[in-house]
C-alpha positions as CSV (number, residue, x, y, z in Angstrom):
1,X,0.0,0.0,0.0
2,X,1.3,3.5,-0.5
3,X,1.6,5.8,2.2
4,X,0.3,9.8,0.7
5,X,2.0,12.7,1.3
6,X,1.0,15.5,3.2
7,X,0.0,18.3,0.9
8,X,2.8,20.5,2.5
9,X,4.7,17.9,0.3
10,X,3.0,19.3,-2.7
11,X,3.3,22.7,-2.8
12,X,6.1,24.3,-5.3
13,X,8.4,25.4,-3.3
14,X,11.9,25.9,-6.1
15,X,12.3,25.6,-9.8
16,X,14.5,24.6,-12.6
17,X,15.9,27.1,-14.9
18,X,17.4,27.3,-17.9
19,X,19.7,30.2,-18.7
20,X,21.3,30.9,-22.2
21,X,24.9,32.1,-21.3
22,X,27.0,33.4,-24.3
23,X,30.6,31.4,-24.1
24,X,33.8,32.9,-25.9
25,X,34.8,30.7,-28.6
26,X,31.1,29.2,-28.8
27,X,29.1,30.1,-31.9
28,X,25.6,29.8,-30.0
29,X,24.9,30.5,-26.6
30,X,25.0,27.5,-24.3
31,X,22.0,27.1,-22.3
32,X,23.3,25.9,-18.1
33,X,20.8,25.3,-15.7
34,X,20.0,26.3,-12.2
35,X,18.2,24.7,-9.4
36,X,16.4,27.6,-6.9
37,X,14.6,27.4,-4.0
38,X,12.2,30.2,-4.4
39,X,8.8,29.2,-5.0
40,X,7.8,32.6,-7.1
41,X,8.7,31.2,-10.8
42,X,9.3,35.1,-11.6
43,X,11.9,35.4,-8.6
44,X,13.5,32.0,-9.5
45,X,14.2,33.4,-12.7
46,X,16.0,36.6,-11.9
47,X,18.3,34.5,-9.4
48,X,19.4,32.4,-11.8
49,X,20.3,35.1,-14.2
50,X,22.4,36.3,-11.1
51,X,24.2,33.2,-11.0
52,X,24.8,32.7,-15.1
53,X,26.0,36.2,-15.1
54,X,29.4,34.9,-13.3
55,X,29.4,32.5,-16.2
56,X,29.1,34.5,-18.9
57,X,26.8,37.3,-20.3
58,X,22.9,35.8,-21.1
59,X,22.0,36.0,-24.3
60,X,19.4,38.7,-25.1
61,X,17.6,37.3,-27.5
62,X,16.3,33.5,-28.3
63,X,18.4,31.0,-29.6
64,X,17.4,27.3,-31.5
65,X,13.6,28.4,-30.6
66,X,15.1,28.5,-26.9
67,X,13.9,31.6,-24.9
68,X,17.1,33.1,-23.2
69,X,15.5,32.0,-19.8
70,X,13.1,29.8,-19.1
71,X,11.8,28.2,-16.0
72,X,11.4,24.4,-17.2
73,X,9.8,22.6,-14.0
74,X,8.7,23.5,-10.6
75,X,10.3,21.5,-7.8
76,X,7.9,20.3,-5.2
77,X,9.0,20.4,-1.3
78,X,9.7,16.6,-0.8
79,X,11.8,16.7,-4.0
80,X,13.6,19.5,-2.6
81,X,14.2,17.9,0.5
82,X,15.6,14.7,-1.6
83,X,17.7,16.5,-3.3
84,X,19.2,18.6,-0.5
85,X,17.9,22.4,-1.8
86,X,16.9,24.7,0.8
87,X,14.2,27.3,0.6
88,X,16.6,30.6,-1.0
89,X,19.0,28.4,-2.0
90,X,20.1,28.9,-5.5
91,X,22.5,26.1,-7.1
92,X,24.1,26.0,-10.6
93,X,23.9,22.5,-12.5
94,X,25.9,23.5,-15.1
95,X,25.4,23.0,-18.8
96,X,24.5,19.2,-18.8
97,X,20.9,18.5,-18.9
98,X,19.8,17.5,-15.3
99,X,18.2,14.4,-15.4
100,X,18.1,13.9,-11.6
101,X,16.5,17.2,-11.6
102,X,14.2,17.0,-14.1
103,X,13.0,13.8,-14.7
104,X,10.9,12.6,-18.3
């Protein structure tokens, strides 16, 4: 039998994002990807732009049909907690895509 989650569980509390940094010696901007712990998707956003700046400038415009940042899935609290992100915690992933993050 499964044991259900309390709906505290549920409730988005971080997202994925996806930031398109420009790279020297790249043709196309390579997208990296960000794990926050901010539960506003707009907020989320914006920090992960913080953290791709020290990467490289984000692109300003789209790329492949890619939007230059884009939140890609909302992270639920238990799935924080598995994956060790606190609430205002932001975390680079880098420019792999995340499976353990996001999974299919």
């Amino acid at each position: 039998m499964f044991r259900q989650r309390p709906d505290s569980d549920l409730l988005v509390e971080g997202w994925v994002v996806g930031v398109m940094v420009e790279i020297v010696g790249e043709r196309l901007p390579v997208r990296h990807y960000f794990a926050v712990g901010r539960p506003d998707r707009a907020q989320a956003e914006w920090a992960a732009v913080d953290l791709a700046m020290q990467t490289g400038p984000v692109a300003s415009s789209p790329s492949g049909g890619r939007e230059p940042v884009e939140a890609l899935r909302e992270l639920v609290a238990y799935r924080m907690r598995e994956l060790g992100l606190k609430i205002g915690e932001s975390r680079a992933l880098g420019d792999k895509f995340p499976r353990r993050w996001l999974p299919s």
